[in-house]
N, CA, C and O of each residue as an XYZ file, in Angstrom:
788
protein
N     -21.938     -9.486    -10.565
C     -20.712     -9.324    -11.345
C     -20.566     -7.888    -11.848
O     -19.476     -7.333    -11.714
N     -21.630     -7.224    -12.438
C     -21.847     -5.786    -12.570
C     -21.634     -5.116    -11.380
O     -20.974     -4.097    -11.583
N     -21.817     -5.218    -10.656
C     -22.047     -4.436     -9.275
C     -20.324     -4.631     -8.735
O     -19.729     -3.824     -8.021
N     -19.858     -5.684     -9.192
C     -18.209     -5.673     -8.690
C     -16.684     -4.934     -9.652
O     -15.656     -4.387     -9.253
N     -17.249     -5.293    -11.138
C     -16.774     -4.917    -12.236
C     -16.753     -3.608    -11.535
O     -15.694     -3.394    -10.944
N     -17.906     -2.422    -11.428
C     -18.209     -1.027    -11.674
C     -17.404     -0.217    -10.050
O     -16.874      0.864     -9.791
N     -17.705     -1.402     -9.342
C     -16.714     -1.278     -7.702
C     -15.066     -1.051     -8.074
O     -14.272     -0.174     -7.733
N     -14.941     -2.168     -8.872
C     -13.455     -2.105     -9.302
C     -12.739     -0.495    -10.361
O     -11.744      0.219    -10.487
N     -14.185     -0.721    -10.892
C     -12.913      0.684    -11.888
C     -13.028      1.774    -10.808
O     -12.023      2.468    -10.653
N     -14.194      2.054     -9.969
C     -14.035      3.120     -8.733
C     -12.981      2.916     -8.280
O     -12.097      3.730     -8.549
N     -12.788      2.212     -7.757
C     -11.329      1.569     -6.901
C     -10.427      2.071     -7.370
O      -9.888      3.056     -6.866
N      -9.957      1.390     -8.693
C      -8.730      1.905     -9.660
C      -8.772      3.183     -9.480
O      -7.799      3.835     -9.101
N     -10.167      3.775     -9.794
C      -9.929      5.546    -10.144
C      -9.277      6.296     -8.985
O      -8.267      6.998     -9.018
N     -10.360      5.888     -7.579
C      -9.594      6.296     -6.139
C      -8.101      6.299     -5.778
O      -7.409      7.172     -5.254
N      -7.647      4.368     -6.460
C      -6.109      4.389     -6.200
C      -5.810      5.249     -6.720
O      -5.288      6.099     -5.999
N      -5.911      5.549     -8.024
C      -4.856      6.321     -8.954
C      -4.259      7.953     -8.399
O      -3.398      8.642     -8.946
N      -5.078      8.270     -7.095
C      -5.144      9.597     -6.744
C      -3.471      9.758     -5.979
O      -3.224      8.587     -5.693
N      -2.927     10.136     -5.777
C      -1.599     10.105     -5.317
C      -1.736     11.296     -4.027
O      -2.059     12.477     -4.153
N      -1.383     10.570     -2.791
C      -1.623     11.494     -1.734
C      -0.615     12.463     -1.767
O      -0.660     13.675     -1.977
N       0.563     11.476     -1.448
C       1.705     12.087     -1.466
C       2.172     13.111     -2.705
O       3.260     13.650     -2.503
N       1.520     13.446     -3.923
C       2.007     14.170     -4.481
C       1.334     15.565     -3.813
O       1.923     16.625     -3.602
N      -0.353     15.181     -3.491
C      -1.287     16.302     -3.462
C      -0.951     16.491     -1.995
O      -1.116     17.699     -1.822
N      -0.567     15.950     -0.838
C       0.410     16.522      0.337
C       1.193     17.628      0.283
O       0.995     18.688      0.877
N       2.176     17.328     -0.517
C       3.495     17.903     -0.454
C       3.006     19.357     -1.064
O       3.295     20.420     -0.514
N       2.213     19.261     -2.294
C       1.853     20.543     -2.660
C       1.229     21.130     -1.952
O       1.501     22.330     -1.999
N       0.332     20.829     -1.142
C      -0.738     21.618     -0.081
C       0.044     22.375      1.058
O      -0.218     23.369      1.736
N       1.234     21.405      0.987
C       2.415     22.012      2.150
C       3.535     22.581      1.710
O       4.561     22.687      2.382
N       3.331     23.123      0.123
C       4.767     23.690     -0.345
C       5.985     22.785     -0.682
O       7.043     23.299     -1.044
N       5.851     21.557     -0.575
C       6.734     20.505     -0.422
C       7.510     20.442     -1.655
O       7.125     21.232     -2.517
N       8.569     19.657     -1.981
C       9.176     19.509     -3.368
C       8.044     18.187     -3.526
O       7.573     17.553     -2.582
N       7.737     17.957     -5.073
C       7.677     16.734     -5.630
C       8.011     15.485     -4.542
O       9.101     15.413     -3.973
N       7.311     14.861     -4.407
C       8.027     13.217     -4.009
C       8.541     12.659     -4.895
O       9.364     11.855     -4.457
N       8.484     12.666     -5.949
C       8.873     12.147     -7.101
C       9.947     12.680     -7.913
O      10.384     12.292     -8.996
N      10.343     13.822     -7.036
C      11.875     14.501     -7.451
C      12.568     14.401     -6.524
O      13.381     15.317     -6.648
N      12.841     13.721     -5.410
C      13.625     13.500     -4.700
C      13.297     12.367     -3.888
O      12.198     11.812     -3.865
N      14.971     11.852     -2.788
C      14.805     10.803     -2.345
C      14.784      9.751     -3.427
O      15.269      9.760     -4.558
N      14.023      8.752     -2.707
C      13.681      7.926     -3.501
C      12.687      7.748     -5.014
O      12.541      6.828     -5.818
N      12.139      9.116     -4.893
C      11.318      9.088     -6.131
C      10.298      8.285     -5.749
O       9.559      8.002     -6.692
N       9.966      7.778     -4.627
C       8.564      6.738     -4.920
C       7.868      7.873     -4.044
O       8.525      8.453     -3.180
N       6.326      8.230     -4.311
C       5.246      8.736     -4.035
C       4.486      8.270     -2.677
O       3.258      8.275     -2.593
N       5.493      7.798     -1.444
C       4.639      7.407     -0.276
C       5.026      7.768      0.497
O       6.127      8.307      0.390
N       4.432      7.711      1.648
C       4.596      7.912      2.792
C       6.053      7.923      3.561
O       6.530      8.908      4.124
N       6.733      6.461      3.457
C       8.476      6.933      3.929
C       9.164      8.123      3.272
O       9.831      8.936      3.911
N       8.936      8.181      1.792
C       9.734      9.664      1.216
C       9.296     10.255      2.056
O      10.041     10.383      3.028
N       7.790     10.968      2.147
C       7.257     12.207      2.430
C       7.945     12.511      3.819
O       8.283     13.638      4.181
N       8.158     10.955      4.795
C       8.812     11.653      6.106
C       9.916     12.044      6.181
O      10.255     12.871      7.027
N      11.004     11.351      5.001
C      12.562     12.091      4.663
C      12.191     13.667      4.200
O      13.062     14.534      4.266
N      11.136     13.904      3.833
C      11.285     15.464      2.729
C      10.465     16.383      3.523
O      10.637     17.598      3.434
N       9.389     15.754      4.463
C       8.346     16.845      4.803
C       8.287     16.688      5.968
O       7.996     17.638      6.695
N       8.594     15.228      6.557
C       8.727     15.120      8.101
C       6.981     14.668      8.647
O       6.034     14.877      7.888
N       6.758     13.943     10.268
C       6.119     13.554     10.506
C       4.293     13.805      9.841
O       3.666     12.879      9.325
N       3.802     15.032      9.993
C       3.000     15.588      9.592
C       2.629     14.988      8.261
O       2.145     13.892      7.979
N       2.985     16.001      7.535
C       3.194     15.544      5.645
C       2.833     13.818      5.598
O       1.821     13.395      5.039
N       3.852     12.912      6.290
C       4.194     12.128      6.290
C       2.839     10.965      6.873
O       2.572      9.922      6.275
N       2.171     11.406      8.048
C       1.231     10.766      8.833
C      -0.198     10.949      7.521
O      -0.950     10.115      7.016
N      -0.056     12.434      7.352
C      -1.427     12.689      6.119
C      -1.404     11.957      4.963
O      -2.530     11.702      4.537
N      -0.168     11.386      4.087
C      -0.187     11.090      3.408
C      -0.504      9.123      3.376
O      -1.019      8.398      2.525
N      -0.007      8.895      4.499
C      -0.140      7.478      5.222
C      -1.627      7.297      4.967
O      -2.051      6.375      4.270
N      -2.644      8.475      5.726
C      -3.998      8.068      6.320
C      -4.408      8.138      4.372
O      -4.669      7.014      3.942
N      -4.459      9.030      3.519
C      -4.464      9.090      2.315
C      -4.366      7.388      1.330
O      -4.928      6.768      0.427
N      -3.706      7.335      1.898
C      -2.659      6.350      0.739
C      -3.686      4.610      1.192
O      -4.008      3.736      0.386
N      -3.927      4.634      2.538
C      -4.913      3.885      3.416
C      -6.003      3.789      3.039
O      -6.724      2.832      2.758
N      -6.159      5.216      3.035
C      -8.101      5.081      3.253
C      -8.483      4.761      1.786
O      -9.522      4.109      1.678
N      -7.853      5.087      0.647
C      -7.959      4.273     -1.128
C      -7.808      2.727     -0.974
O      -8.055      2.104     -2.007
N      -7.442      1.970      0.140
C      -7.863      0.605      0.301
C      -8.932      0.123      1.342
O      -9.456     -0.987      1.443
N      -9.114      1.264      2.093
C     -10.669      0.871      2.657
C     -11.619      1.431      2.576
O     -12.344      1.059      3.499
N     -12.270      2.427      1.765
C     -13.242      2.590      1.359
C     -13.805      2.155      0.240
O     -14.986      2.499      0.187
N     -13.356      1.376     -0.921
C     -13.728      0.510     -1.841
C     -14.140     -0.422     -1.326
O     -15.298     -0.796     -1.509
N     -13.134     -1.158     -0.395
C     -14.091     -2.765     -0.132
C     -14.760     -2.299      1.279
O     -15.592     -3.145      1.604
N     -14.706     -1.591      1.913
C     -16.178     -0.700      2.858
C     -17.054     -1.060      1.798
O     -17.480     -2.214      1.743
N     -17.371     -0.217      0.958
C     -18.501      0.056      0.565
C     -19.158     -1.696     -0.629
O     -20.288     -2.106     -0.891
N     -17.829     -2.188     -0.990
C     -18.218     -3.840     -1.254
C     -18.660     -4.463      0.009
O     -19.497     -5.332     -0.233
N     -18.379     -4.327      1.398
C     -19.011     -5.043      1.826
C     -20.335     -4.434      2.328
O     -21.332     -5.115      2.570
N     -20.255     -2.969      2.478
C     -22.403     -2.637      2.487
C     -23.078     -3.208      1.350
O     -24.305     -3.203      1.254
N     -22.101     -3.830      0.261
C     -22.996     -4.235     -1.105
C     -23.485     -5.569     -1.306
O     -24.234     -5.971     -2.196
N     -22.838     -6.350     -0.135
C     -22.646     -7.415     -0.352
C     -21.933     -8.579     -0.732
O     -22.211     -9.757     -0.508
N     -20.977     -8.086     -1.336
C     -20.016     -8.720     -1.901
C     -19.187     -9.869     -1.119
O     -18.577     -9.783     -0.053
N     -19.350    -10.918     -1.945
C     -18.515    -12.123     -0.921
C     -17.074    -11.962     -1.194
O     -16.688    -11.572     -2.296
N     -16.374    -12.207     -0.364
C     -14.655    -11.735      0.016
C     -14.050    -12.060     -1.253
O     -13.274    -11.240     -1.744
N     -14.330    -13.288     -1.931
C     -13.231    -13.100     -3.256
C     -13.562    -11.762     -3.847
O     -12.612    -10.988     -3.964
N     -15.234    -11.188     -4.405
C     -15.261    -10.554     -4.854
C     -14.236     -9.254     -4.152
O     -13.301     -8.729     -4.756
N     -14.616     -8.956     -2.947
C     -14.209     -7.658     -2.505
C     -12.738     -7.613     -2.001
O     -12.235     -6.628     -1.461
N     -11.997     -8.999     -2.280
C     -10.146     -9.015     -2.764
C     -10.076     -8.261     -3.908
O      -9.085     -7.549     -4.074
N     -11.138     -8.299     -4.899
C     -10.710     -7.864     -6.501
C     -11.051     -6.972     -6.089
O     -10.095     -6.288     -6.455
N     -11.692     -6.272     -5.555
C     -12.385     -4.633     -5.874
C     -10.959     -3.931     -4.682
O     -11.017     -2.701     -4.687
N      -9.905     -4.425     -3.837
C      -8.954     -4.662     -2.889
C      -8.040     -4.295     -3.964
O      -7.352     -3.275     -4.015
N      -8.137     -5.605     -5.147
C      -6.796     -4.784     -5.877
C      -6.779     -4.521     -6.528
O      -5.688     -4.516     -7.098
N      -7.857     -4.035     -7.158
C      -7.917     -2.645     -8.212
C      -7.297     -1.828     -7.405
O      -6.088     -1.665     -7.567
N      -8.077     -1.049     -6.230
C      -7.568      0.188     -5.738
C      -6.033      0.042     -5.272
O      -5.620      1.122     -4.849
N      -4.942     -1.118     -5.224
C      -4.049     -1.258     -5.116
C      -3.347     -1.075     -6.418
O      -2.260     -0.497     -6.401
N      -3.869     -1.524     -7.609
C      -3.110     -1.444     -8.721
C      -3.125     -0.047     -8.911
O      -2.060      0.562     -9.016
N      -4.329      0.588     -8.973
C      -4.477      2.586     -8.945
C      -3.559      2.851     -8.489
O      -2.798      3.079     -9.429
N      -3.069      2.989     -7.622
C      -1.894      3.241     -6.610
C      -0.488      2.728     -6.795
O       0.355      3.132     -5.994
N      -0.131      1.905     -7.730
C       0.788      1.392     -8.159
C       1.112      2.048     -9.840
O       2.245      2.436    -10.127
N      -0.366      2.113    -11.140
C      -0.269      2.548    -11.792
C      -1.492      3.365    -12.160
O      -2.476      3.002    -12.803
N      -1.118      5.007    -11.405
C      -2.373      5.658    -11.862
C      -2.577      6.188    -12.860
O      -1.658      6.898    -13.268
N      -3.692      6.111    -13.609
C      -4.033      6.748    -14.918
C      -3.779      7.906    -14.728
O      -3.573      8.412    -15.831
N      -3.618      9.021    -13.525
C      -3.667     10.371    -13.615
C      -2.390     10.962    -13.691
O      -2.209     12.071    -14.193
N      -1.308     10.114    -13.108
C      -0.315     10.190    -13.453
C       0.783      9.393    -14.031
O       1.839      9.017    -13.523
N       0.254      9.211    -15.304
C       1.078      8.632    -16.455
C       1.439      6.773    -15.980
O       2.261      6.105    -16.607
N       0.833      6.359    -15.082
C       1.187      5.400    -14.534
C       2.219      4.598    -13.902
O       2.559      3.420    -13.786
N       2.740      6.363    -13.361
C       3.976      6.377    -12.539
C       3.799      6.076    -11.220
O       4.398      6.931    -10.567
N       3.148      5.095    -10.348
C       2.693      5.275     -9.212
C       4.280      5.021     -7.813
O       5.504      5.148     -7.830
N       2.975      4.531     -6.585
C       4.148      3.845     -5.762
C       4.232      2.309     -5.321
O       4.182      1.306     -6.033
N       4.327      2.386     -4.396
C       4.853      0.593     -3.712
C       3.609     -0.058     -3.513
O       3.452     -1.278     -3.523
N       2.525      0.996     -3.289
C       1.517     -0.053     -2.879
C       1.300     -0.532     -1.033
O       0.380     -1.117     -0.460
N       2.213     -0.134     -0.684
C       1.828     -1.015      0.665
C       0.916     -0.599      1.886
O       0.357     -1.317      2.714
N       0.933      0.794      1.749
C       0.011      1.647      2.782
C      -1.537      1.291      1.784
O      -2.380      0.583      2.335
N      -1.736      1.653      0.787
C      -3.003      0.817     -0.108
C      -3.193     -0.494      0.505
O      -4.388     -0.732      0.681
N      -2.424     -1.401      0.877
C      -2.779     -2.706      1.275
C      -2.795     -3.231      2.264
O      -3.275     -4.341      2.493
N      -2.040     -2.192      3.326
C      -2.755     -2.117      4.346
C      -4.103     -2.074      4.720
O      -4.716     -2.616      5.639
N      -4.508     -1.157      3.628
C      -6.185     -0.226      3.999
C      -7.334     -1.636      3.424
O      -8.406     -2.028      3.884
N      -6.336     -2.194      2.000
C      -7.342     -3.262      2.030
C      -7.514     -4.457      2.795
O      -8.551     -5.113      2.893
N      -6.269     -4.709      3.396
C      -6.297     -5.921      4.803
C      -7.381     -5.471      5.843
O      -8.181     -6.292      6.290
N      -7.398     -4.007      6.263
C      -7.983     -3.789      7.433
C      -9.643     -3.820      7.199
O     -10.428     -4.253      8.043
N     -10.008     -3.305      5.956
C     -11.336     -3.168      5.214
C     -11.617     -4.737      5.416
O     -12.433     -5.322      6.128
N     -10.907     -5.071      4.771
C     -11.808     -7.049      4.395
C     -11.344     -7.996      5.595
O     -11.550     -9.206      5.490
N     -10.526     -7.311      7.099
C     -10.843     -8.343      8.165
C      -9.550     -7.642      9.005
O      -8.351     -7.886      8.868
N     -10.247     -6.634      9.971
C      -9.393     -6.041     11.097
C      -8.335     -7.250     11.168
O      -7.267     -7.151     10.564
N      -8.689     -8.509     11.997
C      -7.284     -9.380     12.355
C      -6.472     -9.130     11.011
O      -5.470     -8.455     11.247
N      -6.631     -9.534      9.439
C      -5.492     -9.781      8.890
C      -4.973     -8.299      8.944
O      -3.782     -8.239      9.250
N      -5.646     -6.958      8.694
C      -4.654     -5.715      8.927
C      -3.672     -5.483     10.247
O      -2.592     -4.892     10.259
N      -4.361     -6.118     11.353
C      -3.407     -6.027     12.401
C      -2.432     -6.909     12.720
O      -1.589     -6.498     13.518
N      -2.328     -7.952     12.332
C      -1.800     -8.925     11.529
C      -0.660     -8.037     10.752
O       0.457     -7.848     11.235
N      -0.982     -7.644      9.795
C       0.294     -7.090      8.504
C       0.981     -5.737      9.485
O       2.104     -5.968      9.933
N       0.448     -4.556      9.780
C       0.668     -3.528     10.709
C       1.614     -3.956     11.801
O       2.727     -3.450     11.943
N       0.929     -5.293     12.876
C       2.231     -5.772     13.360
C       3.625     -6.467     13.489
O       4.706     -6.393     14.073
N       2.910     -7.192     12.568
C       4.208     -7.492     11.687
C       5.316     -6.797     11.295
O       6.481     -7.169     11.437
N       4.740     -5.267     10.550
C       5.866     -3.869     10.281
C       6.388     -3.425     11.282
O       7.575     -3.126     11.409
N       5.385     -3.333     12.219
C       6.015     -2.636     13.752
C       7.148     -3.451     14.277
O       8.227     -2.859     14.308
N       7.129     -4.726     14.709
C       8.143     -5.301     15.089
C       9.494     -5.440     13.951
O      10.656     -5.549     14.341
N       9.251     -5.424     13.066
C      10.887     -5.624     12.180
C      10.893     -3.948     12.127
O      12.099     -3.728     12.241
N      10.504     -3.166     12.062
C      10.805     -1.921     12.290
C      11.423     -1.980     13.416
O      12.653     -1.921     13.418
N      10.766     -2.096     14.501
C      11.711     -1.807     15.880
C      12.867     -2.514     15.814
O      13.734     -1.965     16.494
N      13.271     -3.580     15.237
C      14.020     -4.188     14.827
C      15.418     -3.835     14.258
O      16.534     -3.942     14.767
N      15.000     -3.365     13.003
C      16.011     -2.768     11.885
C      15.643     -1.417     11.717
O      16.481     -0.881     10.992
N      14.925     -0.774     12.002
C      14.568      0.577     11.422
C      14.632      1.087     10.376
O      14.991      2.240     10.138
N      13.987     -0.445      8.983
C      14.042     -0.152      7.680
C      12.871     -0.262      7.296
O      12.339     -1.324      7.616
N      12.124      0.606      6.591
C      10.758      0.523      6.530
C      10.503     -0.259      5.296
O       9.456     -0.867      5.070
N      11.443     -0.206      4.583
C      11.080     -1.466      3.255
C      11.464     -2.744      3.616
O      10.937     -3.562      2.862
N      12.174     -3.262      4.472
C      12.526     -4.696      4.770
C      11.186     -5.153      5.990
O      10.738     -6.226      6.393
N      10.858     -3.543      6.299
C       9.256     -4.028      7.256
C       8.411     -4.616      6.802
O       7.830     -5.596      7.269
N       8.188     -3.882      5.477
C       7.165     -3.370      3.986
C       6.987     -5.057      3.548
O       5.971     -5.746      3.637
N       8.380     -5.451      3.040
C       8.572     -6.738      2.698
C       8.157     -8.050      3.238
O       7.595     -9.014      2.719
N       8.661     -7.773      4.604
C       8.532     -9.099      5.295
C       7.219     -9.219      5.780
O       6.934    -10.409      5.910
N       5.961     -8.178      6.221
C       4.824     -8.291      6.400
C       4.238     -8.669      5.047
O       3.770     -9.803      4.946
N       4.213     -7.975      4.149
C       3.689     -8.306      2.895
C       3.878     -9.922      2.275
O       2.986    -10.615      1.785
N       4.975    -10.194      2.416
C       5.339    -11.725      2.279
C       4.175    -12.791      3.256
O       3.630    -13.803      2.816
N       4.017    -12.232      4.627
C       3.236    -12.987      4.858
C       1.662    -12.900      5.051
O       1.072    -13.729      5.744
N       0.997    -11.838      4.395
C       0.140    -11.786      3.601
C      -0.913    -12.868      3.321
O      -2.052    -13.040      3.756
N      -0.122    -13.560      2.421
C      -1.330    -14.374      2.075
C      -1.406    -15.514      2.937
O      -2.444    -16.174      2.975
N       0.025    -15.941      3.935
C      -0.554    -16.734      5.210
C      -1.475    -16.225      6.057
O      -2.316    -17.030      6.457
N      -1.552    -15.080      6.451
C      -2.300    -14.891      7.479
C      -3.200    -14.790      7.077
O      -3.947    -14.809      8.056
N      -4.338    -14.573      5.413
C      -4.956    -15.002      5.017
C      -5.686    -16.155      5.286
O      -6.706    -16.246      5.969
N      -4.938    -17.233      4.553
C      -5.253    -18.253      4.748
C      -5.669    -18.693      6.487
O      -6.753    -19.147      6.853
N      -4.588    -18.431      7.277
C      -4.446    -18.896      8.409
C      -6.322    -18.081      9.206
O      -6.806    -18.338     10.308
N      -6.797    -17.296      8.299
C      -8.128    -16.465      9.195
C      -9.127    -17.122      8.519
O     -10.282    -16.804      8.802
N      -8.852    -18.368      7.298
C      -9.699    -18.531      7.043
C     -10.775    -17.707      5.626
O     -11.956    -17.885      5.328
N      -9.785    -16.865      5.071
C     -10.101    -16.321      3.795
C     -10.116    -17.542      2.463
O      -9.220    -18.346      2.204
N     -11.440    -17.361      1.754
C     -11.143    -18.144      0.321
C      -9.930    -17.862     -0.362
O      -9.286    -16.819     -0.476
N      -9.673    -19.573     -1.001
C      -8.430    -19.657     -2.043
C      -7.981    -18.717     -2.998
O      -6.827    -18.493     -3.365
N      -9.511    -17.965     -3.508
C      -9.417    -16.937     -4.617
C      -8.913    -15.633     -4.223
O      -8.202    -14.860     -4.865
N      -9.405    -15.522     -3.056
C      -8.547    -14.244     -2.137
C      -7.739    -14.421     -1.493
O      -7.320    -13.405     -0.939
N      -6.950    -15.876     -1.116
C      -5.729    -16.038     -0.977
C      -4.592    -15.817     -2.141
O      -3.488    -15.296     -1.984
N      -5.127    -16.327     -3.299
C      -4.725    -15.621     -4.587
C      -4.308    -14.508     -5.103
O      -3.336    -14.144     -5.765
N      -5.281    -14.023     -4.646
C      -5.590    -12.297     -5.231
C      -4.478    -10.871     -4.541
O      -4.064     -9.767     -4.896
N      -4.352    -12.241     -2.832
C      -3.128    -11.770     -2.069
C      -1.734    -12.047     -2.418
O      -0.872    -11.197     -2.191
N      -1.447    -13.185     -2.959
C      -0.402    -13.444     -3.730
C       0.063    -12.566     -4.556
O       1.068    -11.876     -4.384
N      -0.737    -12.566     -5.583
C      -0.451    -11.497     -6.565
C       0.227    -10.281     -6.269
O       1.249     -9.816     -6.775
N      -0.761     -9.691     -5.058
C      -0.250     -8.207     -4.619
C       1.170     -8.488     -3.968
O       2.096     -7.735     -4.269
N       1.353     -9.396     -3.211
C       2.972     -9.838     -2.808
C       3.402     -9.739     -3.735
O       4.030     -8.680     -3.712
N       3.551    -10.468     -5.200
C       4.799    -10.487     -5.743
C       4.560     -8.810     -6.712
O       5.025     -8.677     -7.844
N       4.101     -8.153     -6.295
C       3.686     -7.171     -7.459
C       4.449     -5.838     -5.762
O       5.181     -4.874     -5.989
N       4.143     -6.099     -4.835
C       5.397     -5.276     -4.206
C       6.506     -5.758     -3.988
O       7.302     -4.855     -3.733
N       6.979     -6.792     -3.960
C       8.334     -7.307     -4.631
C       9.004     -6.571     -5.346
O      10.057     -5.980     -5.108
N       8.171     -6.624     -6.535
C       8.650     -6.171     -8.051
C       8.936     -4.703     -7.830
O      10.059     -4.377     -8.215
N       8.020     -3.494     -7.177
C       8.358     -2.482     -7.076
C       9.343     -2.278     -5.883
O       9.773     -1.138     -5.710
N       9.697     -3.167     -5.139
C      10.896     -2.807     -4.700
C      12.336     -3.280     -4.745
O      13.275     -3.239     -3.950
N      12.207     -3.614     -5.632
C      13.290     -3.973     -6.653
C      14.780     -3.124     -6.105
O      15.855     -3.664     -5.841
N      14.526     -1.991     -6.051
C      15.655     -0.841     -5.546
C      16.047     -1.208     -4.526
O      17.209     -1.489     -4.233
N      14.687     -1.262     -3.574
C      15.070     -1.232     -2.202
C      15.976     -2.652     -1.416
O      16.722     -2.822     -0.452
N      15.316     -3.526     -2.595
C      15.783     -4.893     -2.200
C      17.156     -5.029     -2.272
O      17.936     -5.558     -1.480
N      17.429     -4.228     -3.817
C      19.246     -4.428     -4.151
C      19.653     -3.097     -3.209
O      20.836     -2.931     -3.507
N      19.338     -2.175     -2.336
C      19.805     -1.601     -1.690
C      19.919     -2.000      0.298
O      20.593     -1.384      1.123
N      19.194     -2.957      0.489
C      19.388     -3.462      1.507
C      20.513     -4.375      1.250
O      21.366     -4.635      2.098
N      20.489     -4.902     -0.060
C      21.677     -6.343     -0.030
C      22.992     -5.656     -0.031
O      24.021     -6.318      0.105
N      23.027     -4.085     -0.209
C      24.489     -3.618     -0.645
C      24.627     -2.353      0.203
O      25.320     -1.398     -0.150
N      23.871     -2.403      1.435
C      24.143     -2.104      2.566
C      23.733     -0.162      2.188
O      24.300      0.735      2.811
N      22.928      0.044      1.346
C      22.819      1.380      0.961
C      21.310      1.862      1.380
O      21.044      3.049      1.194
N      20.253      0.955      1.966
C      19.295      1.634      2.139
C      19.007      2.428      3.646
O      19.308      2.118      4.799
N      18.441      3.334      3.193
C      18.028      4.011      4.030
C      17.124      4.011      4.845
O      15.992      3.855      4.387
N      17.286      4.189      6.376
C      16.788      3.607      7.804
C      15.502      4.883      7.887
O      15.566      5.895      7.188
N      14.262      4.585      8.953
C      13.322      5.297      8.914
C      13.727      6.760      9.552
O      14.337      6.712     10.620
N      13.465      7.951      9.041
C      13.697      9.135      9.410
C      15.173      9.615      8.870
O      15.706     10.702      9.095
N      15.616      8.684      8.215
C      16.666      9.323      7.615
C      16.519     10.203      6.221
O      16.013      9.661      5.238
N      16.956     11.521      6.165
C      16.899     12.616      5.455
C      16.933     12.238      3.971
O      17.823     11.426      3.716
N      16.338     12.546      3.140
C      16.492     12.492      1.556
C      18.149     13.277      1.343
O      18.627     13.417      0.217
């Protein structure tokens, strides 16, 4: 329980790191958080900075959900545990202590923790985005509809109830942050992938 507790505030601390802010500066970039959409991920960065910016900040935003539960599972940790130590570093990333707890959506983070705690469910969620992307070419209605099914494909691999849980949670908690995007798909205002800030 010590050994997961002390996993988790790492986690948190890792999420809390914001790629996309420390991107854009490394590349001269404006703020993500002053333009566009104001959210700190990866789709802004490709409206403002374009593929590059955009791919670095992806692998960034990722690797804060798989190297926490990596290193839970060299520890041992049985899967409920290493869902929680999953969404700490997701909540970091949603609300980081380093920056005022202004974070982002979360979903490239939860990617990294799907792929960490069981390649199928990350490729699973990943393809899921790919096809409604090719689809609609909206990266939040991608974002959404993979994330929604989440905690089925969970279940469906055979993950415990408690980390079917723990997946829940993170669904309705990117829900909640896309709140914008949601009332901007319903009113025909959101913006398609590669389209300009």
């Amino acid at each position: 329980m010590i050994t997961t507790l002390l996993l988790a505030i790492g986690a948190y601390a890792l999420g809390s790191v914001a790629s996309a802010v420390i991107v854009c500066r490394a590349l001269g970039l404006t703020d993500p958080r002053e333009v566009g959409s104001g959210n700190p991920g990866a789709t802004n960065v490709l409206r403002i900075g374009g593929k590059k910016a955009a791919a670095i900040t992806l692998l960034g935003d990722t690797g804060k959900g798989i190297i926490p539960v990596l290193i839970g599972h060299a520890l041992g940790l049985a899967p409920p545990a290493l869902t929680l130590v999953g969404v700490a570093a997701f909540l970091g990333h949603l609300f980081p202590v380093f920056y005022g707890f202004r974070g982002g959506k979360g979903v490239a983070t939860l990617i990294g923790v799907n792929l960490a705690l069981s390649p199928w469910l990350g490729l699973a969620f990943v393809g899921t985005w790919l096809a409604v992307a090719a689809v609609t070419r909206y990266s939040s209605l991608s974002a959404l509809v993979a994330t929604a099914l989440t905690p089925a494909f969970a279940w469906a691999l055979g993950q415990p109830p408690a980390a079917v849980a723990l997946f829940s949670v993170m669904t309705v908690l990117v829900f909640w942050r896309h709140r914008p995007n949601i009332a901007n798909l319903v009113g025909g205002r959101e913006k398609k992938i590669g389209q300009k800030a």
